[in-house]
MIKOL-165076 format. One line per 8 residues: number of its first residue (from 1); their letters; for each residue x, y, z of N, C-alpha, C. Coordinates in steps of 0.1 Angstrom, whole numbers, padded with zeros to 4 digits. Layout:
residues N
NUM) A) X/Y/Z/X/Y/Z/X/Y/Z | ...
This chain:
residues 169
1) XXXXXXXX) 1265/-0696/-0037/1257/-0688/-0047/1257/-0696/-0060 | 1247/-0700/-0066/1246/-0708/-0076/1246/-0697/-0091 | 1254/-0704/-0098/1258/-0698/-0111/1245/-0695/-0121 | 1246/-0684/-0126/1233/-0687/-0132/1238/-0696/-0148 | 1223/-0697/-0151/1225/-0708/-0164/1227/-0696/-0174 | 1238/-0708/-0186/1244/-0700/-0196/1231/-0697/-0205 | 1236/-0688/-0213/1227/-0682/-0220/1230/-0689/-0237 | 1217/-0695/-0244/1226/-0697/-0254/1232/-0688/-0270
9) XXXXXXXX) 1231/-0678/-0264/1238/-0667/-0273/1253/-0658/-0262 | 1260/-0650/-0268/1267/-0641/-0266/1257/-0626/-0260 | 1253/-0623/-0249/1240/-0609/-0248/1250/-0597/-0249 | 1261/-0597/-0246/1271/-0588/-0251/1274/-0582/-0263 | 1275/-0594/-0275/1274/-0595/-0290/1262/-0589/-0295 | 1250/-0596/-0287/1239/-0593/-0296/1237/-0577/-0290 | 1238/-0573/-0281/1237/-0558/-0275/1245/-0550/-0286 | 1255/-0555/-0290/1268/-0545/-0295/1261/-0545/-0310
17) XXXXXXXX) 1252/-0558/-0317/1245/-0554/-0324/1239/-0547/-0324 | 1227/-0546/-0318/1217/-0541/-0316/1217/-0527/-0318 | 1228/-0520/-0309/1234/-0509/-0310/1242/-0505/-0324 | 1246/-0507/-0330/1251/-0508/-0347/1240/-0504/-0349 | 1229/-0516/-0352/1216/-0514/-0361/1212/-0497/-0357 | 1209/-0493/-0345/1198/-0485/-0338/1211/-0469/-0341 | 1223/-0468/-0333/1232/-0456/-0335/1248/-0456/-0345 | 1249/-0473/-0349/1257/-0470/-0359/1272/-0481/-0350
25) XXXXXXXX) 1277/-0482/-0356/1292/-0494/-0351/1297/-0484/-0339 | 1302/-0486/-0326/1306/-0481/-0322/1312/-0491/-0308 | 1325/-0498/-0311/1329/-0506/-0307/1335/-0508/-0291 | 1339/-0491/-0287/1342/-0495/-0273/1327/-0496/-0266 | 1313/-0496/-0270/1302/-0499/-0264/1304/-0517/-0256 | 1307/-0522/-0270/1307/-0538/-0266/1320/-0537/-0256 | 1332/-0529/-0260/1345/-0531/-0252/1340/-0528/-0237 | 1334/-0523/-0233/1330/-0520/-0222/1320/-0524/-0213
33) XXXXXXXX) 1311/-0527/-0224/1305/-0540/-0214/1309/-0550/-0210 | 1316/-0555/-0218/1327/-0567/-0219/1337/-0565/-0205 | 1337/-0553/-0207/1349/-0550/-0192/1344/-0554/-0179 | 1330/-0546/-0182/1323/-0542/-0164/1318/-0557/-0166 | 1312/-0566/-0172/1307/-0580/-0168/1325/-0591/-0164 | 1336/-0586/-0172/1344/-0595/-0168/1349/-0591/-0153 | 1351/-0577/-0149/1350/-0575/-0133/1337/-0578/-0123 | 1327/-0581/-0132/1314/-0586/-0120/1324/-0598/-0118
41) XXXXXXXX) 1327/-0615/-0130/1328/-0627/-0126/1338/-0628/-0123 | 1349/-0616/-0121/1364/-0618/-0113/1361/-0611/-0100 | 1356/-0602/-0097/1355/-0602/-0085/1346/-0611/-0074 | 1335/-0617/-0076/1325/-0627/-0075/1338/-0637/-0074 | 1344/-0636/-0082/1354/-0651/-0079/1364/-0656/-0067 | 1368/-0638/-0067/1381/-0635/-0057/1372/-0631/-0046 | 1361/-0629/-0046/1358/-0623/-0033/1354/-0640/-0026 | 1349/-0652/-0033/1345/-0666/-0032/1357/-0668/-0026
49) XXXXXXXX) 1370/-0667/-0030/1381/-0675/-0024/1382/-0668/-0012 | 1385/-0653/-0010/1387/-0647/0002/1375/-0650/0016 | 1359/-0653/0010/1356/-0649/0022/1354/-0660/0036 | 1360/-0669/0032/1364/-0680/0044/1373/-0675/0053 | 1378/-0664/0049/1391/-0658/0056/1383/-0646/0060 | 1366/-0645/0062/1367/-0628/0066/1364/-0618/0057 | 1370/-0620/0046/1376/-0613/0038/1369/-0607/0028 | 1366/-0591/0021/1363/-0594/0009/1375/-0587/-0002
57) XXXXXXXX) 1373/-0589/-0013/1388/-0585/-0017/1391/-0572/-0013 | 1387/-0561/-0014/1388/-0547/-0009/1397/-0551/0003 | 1395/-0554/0015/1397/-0557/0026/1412/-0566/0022 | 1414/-0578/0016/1421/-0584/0015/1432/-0574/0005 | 1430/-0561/-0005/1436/-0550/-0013/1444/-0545/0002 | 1438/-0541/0011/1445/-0536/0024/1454/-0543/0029 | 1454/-0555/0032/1462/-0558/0044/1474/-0562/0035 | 1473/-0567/0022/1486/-0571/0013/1497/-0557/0016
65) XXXXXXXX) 1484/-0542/0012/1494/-0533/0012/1500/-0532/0023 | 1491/-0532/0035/1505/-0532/0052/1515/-0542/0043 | 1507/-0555/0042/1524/-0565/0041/1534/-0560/0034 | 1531/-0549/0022/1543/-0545/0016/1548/-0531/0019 | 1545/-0525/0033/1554/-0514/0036/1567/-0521/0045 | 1573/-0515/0049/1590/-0521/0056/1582/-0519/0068 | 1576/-0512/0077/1570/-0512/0089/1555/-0520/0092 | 1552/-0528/0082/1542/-0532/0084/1526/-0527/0085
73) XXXXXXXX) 1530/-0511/0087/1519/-0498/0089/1519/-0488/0077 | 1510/-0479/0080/1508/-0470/0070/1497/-0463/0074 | 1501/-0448/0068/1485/-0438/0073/1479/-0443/0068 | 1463/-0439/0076/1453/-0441/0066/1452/-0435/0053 | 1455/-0422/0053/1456/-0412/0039/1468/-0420/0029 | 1478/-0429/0033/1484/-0435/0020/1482/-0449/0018 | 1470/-0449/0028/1464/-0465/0019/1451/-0462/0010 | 1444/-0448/0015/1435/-0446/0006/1444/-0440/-0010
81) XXXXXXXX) 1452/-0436/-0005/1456/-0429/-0018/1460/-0444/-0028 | 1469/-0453/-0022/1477/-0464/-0028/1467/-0474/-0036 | 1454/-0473/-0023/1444/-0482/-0031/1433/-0477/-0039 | 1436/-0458/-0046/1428/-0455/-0048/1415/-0453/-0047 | 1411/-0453/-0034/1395/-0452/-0027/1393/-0437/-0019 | 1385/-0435/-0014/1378/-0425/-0011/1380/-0428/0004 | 1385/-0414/0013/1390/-0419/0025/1378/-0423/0035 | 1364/-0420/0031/1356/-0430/0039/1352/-0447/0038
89) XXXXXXXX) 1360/-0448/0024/1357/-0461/0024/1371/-0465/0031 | 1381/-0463/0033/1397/-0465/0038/1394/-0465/0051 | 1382/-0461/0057/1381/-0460/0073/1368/-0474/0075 | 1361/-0475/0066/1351/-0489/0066/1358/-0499/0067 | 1367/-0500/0055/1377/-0509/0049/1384/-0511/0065 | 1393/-0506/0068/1402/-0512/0080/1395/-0510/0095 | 1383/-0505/0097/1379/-0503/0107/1375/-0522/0112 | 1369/-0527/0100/1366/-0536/0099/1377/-0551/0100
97) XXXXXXXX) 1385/-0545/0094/1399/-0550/0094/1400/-0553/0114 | 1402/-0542/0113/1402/-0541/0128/1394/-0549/0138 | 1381/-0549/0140/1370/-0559/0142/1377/-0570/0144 | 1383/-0578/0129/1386/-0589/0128/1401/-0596/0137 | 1407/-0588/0139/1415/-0584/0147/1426/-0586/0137 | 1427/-0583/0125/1438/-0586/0116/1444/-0573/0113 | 1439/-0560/0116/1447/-0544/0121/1445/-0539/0127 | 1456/-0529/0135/1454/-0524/0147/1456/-0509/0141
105) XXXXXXXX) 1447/-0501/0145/1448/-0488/0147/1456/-0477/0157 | 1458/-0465/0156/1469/-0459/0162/1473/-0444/0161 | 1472/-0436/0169/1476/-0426/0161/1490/-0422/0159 | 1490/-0413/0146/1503/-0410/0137/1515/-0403/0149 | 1527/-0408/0152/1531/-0396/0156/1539/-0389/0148 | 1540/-0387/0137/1545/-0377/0127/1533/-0369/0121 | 1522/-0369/0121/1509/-0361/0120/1500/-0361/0129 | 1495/-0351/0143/1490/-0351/0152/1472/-0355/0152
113) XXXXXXXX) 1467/-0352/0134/1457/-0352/0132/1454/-0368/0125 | 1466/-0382/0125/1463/-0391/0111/1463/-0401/0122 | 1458/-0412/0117/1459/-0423/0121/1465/-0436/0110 | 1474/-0442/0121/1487/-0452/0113/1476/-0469/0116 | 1473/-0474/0104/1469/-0487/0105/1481/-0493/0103 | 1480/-0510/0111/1490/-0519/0111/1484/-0531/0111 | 1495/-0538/0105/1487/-0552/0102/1494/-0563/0115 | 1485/-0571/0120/1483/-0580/0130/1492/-0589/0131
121) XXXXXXXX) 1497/-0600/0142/1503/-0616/0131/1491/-0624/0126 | 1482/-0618/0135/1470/-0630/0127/1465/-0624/0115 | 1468/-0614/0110/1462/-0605/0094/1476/-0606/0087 | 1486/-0610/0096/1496/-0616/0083/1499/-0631/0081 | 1489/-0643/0088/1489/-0653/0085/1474/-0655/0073 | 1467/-0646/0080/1455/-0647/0072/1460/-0642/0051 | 1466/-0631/0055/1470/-0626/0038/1480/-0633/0032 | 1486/-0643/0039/1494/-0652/0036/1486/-0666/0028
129) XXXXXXXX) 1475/-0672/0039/1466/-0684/0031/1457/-0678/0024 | 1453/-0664/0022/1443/-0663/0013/1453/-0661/-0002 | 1466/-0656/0001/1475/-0655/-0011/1475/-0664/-0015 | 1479/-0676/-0013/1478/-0689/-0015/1469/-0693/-0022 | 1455/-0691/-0020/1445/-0696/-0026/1447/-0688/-0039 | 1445/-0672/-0038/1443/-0668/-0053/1451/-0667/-0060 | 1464/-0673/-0058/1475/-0674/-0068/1473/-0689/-0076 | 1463/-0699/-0064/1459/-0713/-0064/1454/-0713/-0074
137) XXXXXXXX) 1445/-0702/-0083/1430/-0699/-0087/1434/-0689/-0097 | 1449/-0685/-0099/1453/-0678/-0110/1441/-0663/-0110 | 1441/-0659/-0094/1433/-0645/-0094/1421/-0644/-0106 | 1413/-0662/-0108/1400/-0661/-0114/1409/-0654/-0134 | 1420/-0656/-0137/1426/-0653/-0145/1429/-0666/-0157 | 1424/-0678/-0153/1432/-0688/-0155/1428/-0698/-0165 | 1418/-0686/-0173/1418/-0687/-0189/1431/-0686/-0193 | 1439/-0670/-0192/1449/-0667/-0198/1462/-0670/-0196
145) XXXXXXXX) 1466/-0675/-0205/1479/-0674/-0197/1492/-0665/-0197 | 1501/-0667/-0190/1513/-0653/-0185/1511/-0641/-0198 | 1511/-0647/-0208/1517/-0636/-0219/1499/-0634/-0220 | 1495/-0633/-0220/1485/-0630/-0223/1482/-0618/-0211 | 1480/-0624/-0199/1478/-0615/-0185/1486/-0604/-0187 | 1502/-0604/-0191/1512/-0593/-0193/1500/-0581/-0206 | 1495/-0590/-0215/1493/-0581/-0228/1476/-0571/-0217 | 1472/-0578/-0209/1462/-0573/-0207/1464/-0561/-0199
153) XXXXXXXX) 1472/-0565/-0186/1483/-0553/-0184/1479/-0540/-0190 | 1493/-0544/-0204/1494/-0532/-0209/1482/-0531/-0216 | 1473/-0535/-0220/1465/-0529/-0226/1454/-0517/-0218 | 1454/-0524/-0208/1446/-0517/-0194/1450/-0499/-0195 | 1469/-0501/-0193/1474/-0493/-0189/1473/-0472/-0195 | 1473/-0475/-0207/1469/-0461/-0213/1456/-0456/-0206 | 1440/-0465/-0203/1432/-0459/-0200/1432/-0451/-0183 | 1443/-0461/-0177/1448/-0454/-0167/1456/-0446/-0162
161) XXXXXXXX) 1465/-0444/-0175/1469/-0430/-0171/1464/-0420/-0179 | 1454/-0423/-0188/1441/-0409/-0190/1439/-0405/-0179 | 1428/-0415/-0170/1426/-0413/-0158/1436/-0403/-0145 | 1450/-0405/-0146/1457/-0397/-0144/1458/-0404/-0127 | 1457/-0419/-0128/1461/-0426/-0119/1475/-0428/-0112 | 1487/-0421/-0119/1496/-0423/-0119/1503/-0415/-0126 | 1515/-0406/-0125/1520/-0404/-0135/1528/-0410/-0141 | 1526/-0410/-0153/1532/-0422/-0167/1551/-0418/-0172
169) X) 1557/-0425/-0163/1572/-0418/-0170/1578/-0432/-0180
């Protein structure tokens, strides 16, 4: 996919103008565009390293999480919860998985109605070289550096526990 050509202004800037002139300063306008364009060219980035492996990052969000349960598995209802998605996309998400043969499906036997996804050896060599790469690639991050990624972090963090993503102790 070819990059498009730069623009020679800031369209962010001049928007966040534009907006001043027309309803008056009102700064999380530009903050937020600023957001949703810097997750189009990070995920566009991560999804570029992942998809040789299959992969798109959603999909690659899943199988890290098997890798970090102690059983390797997990309901479906606590990967949709963990990865915050909607449990039909948690059933697209690893059904697909599945397909690739990188998770195996199963039913729960501690809930007669859930199904336990599990990760493969070939979905844990696969989340292994795709790790590789995006750690390679500083997770498309690699303008910033550590102290900087830490400050973004936290800066992230209050709007997510508005959101009430988590409770905040």
């Amino acid at each position: 996919m070819p990059k498009p050509l730069s623009l020679p202004f800031d369209p962010i800037a001049r928007a966040e103008e534009l907006w001043h002139r027309r309803w008056g300063p009102v700064p999380s306008m530009g903050a937020i565009t600023s957001i949703m364009r810097a997750q189009q060219i990070l995920l566009a980035e991560v999804d570029a390293v992942v998809k040789p492996y299959g992969l798109t990052f959603a999909r690659y969000e899943a199988l890290v999480l098997l890798t970090f349960s102690q059983a390797g598995e997990l309901p479906m209802s606590k990967i949709g919860e963990r990865l915050m998605v909607h449990p039909t996309s948690v059933t697209n998400t690893v059904d697909r998985l599945v397909r690739s043969g990188l998770v195996a499906k199963r039913p729960n036997p501690n809930d007669g109605r859930g199904t336990l996804a599990s990760i493969t050896d070939k979905g844990r060599e696969v989340t292994e070289a795709a790790s590789q790469d995006l750690m390679a690639m500083d997770f498309g991050l690699g303008a910033y550096d550590d102290e900087e990624c830490a400050e973004i972090f936290a800066m992230l963090r209050p709007l997510r526990v508005a959101a009430q993503d988590f409770e905040d102790t």
